[in-house]
OpenMM code with the backbone's topology and positions (N, CA, C; nanometers):
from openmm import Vec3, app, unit

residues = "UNK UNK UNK UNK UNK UNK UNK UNK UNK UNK UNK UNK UNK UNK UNK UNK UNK UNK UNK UNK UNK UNK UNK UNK UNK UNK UNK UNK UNK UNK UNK UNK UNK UNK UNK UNK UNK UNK UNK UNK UNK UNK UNK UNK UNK UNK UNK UNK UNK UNK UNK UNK UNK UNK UNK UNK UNK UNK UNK UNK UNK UNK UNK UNK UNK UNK UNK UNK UNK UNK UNK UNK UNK UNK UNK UNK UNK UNK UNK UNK".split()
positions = [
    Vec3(0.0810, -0.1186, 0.0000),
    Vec3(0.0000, 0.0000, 0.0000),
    Vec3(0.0862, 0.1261, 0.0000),
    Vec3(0.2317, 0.1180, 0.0753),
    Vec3(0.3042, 0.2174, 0.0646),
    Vec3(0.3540, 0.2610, -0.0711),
    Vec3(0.4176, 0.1564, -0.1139),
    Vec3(0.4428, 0.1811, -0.3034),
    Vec3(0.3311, 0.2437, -0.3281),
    Vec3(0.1819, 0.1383, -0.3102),
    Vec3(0.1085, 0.2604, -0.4015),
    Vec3(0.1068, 0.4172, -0.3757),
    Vec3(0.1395, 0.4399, -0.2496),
    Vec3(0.0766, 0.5898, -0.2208),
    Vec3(0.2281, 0.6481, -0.2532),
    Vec3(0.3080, 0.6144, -0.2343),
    Vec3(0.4803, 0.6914, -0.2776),
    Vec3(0.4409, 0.7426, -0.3788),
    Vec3(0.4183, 0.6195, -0.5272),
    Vec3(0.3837, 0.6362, -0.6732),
    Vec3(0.2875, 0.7240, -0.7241),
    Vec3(0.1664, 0.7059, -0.6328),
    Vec3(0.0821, 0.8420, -0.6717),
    Vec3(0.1211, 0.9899, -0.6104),
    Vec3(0.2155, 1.0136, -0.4974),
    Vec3(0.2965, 1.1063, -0.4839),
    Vec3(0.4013, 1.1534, -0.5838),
    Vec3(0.4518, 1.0543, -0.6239),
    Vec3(0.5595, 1.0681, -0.6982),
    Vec3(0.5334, 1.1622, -0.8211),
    Vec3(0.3949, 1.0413, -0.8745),
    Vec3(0.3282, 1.0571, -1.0139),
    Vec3(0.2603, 1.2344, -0.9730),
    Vec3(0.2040, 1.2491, -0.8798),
    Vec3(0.0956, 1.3716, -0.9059),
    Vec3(0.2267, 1.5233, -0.8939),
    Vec3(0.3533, 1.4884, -0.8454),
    Vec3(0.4551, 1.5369, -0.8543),
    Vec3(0.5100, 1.5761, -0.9409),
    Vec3(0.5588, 1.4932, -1.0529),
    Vec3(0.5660, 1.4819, -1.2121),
    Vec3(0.4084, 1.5740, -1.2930),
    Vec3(0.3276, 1.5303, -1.2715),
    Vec3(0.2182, 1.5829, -1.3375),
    Vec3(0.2111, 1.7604, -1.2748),
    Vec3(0.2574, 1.8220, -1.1375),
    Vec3(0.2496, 1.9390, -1.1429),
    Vec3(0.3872, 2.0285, -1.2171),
    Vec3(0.4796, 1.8888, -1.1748),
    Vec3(0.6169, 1.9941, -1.3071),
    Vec3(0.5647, 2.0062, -1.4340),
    Vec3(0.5196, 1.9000, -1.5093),
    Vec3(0.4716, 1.8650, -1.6300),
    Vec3(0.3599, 2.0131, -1.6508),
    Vec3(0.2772, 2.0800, -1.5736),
    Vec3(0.2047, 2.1684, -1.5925),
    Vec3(0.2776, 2.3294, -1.5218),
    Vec3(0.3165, 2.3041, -1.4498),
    Vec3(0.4607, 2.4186, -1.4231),
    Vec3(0.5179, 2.4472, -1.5677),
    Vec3(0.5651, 2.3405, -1.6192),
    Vec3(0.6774, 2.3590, -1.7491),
    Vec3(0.5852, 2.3858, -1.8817),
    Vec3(0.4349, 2.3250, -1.9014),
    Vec3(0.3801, 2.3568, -1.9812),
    Vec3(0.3540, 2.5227, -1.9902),
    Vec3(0.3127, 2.5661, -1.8727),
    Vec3(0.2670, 2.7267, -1.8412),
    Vec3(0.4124, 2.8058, -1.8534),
    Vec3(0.4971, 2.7248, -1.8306),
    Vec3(0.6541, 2.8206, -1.8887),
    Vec3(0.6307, 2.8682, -2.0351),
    Vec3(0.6304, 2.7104, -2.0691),
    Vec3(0.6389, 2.7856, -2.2606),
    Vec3(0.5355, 2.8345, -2.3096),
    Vec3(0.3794, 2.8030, -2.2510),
    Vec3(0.2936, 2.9369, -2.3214),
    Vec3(0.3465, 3.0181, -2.2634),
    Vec3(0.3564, 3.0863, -2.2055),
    Vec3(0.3960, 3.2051, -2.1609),
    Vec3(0.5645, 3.2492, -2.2467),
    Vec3(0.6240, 3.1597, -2.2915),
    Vec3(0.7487, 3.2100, -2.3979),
    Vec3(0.6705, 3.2371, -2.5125),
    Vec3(0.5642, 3.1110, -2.4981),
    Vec3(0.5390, 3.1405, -2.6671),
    Vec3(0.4870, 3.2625, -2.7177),
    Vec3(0.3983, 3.2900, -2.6121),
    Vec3(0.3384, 3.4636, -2.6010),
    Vec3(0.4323, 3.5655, -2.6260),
    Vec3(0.5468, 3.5661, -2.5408),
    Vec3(0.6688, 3.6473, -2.5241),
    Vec3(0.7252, 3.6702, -2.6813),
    Vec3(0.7515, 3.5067, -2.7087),
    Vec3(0.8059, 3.5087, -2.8659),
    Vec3(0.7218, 3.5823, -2.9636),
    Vec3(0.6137, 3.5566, -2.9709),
    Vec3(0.5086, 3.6249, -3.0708),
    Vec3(0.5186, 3.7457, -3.0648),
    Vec3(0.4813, 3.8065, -2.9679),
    Vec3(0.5333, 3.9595, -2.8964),
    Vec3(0.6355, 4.0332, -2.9603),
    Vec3(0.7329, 3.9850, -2.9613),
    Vec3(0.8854, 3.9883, -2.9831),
    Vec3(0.8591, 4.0187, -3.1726),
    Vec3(0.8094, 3.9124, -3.2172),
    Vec3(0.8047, 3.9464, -3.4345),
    Vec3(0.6866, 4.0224, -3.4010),
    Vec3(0.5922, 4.0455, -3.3685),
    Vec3(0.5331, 4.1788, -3.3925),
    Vec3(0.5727, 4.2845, -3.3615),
    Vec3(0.6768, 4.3113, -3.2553),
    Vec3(0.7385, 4.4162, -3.2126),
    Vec3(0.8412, 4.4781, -3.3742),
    Vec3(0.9231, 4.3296, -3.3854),
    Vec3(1.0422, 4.3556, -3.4891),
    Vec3(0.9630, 4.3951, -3.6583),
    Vec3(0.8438, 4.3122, -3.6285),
    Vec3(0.7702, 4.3316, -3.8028),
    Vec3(0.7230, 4.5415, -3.8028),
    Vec3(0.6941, 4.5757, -3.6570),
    Vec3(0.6475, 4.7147, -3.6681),
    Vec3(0.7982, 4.7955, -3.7103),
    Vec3(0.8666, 4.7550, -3.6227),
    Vec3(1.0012, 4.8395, -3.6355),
    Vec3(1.0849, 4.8091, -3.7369),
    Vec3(1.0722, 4.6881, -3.8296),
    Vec3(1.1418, 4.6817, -3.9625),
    Vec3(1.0246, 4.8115, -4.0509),
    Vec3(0.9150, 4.7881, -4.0640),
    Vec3(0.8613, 4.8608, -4.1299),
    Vec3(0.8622, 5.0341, -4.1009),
    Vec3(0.8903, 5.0912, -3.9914),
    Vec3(0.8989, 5.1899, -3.9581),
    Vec3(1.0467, 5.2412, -4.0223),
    Vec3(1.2111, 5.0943, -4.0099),
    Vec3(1.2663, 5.1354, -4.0491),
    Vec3(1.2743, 5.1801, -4.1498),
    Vec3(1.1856, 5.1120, -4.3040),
    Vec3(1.1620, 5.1067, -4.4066),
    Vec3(1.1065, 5.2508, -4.4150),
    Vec3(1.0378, 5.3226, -4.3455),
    Vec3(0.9390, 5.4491, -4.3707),
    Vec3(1.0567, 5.5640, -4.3556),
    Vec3(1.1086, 5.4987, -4.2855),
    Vec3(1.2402, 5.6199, -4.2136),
    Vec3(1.3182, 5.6214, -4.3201),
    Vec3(1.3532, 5.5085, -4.3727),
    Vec3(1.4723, 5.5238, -4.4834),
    Vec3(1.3637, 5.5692, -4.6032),
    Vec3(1.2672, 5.5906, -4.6316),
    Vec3(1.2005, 5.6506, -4.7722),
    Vec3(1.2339, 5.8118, -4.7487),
    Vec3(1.2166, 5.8456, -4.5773),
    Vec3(1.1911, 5.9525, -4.5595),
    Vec3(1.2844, 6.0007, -4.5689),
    Vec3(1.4521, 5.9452, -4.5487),
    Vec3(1.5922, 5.9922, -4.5606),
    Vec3(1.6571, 6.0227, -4.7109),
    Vec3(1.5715, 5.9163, -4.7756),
    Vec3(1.6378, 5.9248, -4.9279),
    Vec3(1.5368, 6.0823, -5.0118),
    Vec3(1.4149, 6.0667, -4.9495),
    Vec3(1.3519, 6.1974, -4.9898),
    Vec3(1.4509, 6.3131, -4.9357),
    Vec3(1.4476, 6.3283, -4.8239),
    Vec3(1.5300, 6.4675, -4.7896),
    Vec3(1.6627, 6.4645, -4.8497),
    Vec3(1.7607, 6.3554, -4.8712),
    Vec3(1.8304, 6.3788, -4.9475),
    Vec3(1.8107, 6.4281, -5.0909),
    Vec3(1.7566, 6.4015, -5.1184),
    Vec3(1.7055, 6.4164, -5.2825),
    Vec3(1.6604, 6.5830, -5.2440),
    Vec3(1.6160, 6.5694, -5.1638),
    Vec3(1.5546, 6.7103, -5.1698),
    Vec3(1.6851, 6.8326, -5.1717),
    Vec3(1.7116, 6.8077, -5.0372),
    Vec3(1.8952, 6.8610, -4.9978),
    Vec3(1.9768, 6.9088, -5.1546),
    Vec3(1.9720, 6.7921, -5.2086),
    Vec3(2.0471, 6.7897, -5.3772),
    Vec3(2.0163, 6.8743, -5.4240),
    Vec3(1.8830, 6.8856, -5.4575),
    Vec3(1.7631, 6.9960, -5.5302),
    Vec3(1.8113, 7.1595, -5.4771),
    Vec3(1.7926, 7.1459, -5.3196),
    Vec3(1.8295, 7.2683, -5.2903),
    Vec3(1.9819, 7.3344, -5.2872),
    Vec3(2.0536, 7.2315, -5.3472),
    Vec3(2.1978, 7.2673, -5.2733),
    Vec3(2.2371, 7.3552, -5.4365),
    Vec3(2.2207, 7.2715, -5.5481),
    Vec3(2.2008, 7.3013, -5.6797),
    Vec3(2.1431, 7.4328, -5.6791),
    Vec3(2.0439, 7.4640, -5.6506),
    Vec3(1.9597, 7.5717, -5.6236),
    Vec3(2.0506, 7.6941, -5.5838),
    Vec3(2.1364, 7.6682, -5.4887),
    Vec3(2.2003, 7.7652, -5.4056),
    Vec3(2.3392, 7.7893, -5.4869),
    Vec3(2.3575, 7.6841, -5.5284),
    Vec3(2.5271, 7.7179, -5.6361),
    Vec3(2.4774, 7.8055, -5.7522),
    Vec3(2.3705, 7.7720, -5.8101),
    Vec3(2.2849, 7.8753, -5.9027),
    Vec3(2.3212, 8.0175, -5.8678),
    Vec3(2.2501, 8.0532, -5.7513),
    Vec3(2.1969, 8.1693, -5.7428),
    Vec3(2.3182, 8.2174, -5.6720),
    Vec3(2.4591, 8.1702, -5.6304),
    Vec3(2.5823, 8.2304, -5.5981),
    Vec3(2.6281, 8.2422, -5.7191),
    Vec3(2.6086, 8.1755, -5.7980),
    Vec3(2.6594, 8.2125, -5.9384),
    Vec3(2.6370, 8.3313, -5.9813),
    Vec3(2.5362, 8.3235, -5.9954),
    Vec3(2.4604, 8.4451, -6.0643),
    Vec3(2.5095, 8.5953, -5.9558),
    Vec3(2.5046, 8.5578, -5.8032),
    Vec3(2.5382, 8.6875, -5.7417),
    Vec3(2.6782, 8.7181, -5.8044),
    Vec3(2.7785, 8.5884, -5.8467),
    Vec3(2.9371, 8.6557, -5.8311),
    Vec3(2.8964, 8.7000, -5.9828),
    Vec3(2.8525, 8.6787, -6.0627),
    Vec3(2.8413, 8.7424, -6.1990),
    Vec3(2.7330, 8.8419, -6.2106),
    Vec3(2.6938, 8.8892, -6.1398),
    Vec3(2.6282, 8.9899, -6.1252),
    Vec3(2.5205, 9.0484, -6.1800),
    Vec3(2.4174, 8.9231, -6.1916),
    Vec3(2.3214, 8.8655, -6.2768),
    Vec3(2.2010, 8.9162, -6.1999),
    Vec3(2.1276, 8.9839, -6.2165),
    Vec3(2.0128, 9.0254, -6.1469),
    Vec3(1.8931, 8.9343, -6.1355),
    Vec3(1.8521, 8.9207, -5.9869),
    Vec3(1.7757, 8.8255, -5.9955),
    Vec3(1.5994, 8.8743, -5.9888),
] * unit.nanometer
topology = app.Topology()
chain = topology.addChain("A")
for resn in residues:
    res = topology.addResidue(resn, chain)
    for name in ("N", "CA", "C"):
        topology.addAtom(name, app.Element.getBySymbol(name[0]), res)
């Protein structure tokens, strides 16, 4: 009778790690999921950021051109 009751100690022992360790990894798996939606927002934000960098550059270009122009024209004495 002692075996039996050790074994169902033993066993209901095992069965609360077994549910301890199950509630670990949902709880990673949550974490993990968490984690690529975090990285899928912030790749795409990086993506918005870099459209927005190559615009202002481009723009920068536009204006910089702009400005060698119109020093031109001041040292030649070009009325604007």
């Amino acid at each position: 009778m002692q075996n039996e009751s050790t074994a169902t100690t033993a066993l209901d022992g095992l069965k609360a790690e077994k549910e301890a360790w199950q509630s670990r990894c949902d709880e990673l798996t949550v974490a993990n999921e968490q984690l690529r939606e975090q990285r899928e927002n912030a790749r795409a934000l990086a993506q918005g950021l870099e459209e927005a960098l190559t615009q202002a550059e481009e723009k920068i270009k536009h204006l910089s051109a702009s400005v060698d122009r119109l020093r031109l024209h001041i040292q030649q004495g070009v009325e604007l």
